[in-house]
C-alpha positions in Angstrom: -3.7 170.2 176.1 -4.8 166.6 177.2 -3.1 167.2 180.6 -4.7 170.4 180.9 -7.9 169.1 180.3 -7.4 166.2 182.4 -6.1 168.7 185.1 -9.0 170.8 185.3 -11.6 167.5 185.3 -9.8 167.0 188.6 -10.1 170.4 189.3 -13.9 170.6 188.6 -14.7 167.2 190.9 -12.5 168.4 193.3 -14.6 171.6 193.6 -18.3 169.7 193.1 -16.5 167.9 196.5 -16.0 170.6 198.5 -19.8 172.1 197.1 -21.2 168.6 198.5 -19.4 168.9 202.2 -20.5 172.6 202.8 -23.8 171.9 201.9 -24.0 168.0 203.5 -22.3 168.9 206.3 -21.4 172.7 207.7 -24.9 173.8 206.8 -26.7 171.0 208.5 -24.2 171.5 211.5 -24.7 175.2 211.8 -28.5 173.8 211.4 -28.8 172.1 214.4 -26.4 174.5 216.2 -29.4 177.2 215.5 -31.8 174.8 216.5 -30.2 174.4 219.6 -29.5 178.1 220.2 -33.2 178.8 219.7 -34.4 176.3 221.7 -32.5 177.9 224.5 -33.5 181.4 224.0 -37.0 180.2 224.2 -36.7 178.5 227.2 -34.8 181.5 229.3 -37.7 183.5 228.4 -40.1 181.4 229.6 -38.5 181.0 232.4 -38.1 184.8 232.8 -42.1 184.7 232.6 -42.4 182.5 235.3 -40.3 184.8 237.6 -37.6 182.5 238.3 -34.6 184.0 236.7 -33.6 187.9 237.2 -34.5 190.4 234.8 -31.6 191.9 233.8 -29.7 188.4 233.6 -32.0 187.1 231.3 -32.1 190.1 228.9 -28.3 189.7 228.7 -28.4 185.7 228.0 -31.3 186.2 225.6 -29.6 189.3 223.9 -26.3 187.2 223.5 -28.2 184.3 222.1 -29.9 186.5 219.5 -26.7 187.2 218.2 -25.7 184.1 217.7 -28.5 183.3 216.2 -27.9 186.4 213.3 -24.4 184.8 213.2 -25.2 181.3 212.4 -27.9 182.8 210.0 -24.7 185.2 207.5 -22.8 181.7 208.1 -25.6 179.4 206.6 -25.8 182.6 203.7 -22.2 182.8 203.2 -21.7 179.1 202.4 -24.4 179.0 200.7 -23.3 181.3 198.2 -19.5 179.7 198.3 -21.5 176.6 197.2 -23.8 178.0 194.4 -20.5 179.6 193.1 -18.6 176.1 193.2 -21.9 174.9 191.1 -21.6 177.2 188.4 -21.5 175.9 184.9 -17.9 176.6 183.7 -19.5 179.0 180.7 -20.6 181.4 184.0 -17.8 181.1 185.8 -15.6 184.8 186.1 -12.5 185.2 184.6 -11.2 186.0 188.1 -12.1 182.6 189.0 -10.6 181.0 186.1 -7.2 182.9 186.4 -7.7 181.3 189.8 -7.4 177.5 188.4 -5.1 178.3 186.4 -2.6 179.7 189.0 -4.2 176.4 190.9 -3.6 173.8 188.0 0.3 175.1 187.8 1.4 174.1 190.8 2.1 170.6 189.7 4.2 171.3 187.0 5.8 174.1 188.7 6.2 172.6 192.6 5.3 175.1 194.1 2.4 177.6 194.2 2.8 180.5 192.1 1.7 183.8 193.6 -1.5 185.3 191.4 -2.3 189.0 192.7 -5.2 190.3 191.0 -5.8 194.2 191.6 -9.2 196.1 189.6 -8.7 200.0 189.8 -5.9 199.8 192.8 -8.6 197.3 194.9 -7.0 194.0 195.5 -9.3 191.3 195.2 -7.1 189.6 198.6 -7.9 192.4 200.7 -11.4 192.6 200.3 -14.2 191.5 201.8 -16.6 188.9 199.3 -19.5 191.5 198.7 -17.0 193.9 197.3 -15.2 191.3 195.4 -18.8 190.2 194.2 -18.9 193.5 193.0 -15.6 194.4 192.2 -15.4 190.9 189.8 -19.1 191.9 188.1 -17.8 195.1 187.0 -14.7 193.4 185.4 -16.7 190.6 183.5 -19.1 193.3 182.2 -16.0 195.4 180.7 -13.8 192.7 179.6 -14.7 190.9 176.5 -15.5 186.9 176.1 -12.2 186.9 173.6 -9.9 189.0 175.8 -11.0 187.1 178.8 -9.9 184.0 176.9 -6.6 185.3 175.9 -5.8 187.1 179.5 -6.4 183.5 180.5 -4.5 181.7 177.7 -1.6 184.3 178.3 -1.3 183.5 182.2 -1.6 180.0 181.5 1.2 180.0 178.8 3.3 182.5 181.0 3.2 180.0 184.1 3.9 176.6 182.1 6.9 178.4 180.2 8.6 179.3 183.7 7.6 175.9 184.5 9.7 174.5 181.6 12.9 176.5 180.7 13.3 179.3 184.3 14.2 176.8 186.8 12.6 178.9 189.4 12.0 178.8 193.3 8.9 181.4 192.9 7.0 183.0 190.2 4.5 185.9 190.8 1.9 186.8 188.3 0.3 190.6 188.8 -2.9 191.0 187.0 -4.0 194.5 186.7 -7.2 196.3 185.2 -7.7 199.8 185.1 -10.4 202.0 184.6 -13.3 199.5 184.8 -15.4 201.3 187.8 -17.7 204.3 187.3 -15.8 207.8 188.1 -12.3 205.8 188.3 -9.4 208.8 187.0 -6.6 206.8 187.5 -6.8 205.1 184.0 -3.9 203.9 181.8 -2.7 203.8 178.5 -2.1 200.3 176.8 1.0 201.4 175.3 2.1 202.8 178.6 4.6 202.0 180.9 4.6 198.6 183.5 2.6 198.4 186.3 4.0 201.0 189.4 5.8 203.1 186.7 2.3 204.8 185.0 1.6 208.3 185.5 -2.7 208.2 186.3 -4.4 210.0 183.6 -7.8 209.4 181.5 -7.5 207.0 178.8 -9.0 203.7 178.1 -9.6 200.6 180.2 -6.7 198.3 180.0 -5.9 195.1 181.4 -1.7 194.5 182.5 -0.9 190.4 183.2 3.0 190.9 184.3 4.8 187.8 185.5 7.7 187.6 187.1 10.3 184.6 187.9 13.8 184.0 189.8 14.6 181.3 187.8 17.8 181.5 185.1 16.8 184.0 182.6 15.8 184.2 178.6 18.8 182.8 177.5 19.7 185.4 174.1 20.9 182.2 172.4 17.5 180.7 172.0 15.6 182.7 169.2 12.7 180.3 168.4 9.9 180.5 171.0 6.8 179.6 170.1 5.0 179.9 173.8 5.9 183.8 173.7 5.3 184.7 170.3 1.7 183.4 170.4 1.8 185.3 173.8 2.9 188.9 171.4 0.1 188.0 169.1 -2.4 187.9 171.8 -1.5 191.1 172.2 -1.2 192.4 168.9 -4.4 191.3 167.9 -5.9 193.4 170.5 -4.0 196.5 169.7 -1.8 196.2 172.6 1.8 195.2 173.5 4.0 192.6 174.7 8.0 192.7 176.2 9.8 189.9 177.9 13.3 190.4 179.6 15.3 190.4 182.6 13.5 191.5 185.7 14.5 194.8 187.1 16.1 193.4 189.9 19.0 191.4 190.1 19.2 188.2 192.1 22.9 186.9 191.4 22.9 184.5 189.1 19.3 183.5 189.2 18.6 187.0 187.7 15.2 185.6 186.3 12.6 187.0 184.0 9.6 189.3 183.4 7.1 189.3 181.0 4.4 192.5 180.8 1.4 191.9 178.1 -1.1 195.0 177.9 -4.3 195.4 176.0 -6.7 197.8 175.8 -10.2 196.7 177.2 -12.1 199.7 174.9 -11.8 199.6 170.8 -8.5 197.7 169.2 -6.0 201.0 169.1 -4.3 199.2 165.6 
């Protein structure tokens, strides 16, 4: 716990860091760039007033500069709202963003960067663009509660530091899926239902799916005591939902590895 907490400090300077360069130096940059662009613009019309430059030249100069000047404008927005979003007191801050740190904070113990993949009613958060993932994120924090957002966290968390301990792996992947959090969205799953890929769409409640998956040396069926999963089953259980670990569907010779799925319900506790 102390060197998660010290881990995250580093995380949140880190981030105030970046906050202060955008702000300190790419706006003020794209500042003066528009400054410069304008000053331009201004002086080709002028000049186009005086009838020394050609009409049609100077529309196309002074149209092409205009357009820069919108872009430099969405830039100067854009970072803007990267840097309020750095800001934000950690109380504000999504879940989506703090499955993010998480999946940021294990790559130390791990050594190498897990993959997180993070999908809201089949919309993957990587493929699209930040105004729908502004929206696509609001919807999930208004459906998901503050405890199941804490233990969706807790669970990724515990399911990244145990591959970092006992799998040995080269690569883990951890696949977060909700379902059935957007208006008129049908393809909604059960929690009790079957893994991510394998669900037949039907109505039912809004459920959340965290599966991890590793190709590191397996659950080995001699250890019987594991505290890091168990608490992982109670998260679960807790929330009227389930929890199975294993071997992953796949086998990679030897380094079969492992797979964890842990499934709540996002609506009322189904136990």
């Amino acid at each position: 716990d102390a060197q998660h907490a010290e881990e995250m400090a580093t995380l949140l300077d880190e981030r105030a860091r970046i906050g202060r360069d955008l702000h300190d130096l790419a706006i003020q940059q794209l500042f003066a760039t528009g400054m410069q662009i304008s000053a331009a613009r201004d002086r080709l019309r002028a000049d186009g007033a005086d009838g020394s430059s050609g009409g049609a030249d100077l529309a196309v100069a002074c149209g092409a500069l205009e357009s820069s000047l919108e872009a430099v404008g969405d830039s100067v927005r854009q970072i803007r709202s990267i840097v309020r979003s750095l800001r934000d007191r950690d109380e504000d801050v999504s879940v989506v963003e703090r499955l993010r740190r998480e999946a940021s904070l294990a790559r130390t113990s791990l050594g190498f960067a897990p993959s997180l993949i993070l999908t809201i009613d089949g919309r993957g958060l990587a493929q699209t663009g930040r105004q729908e993932e502004d929206e696509l994120i609001d919807a999930l924090d208004a459906a998901v509660e503050p405890d199941i957002a804490d233990d969706i966290v807790a669970v990724v968390r515990e399911g990244l530091s145990n591959v970092a301990r006992h799998a040995k792996a080269s690569s883990v992947t951890v696949d977060v899926k909700i379902e059935g959090v957007l208006p008129g969205d049908s393809s909604l799953l059960t929690a009790d239902g079957p893994a991510s890929g394998n669900a037949e769409p039907f109505h039912g409640v809004p459920v959340v799916e965290v599966v991890c998956r590793d190709d590191g040396i397996g659950v080995n069926p001699s250890v019987t005591r594991r505290s890091g999963t168990a608490n992982m089953a109670e998260r679960a259980r807790r929330h009227g939902g389930t929890f199975a670990i294993g071997p992953r569907a796949r086998s990679d010779g030897e380094r079969r590895g492992t797979c964890f799925t842990w499934r709540v319900p996002l609506g009322p506790a189904l136990c």
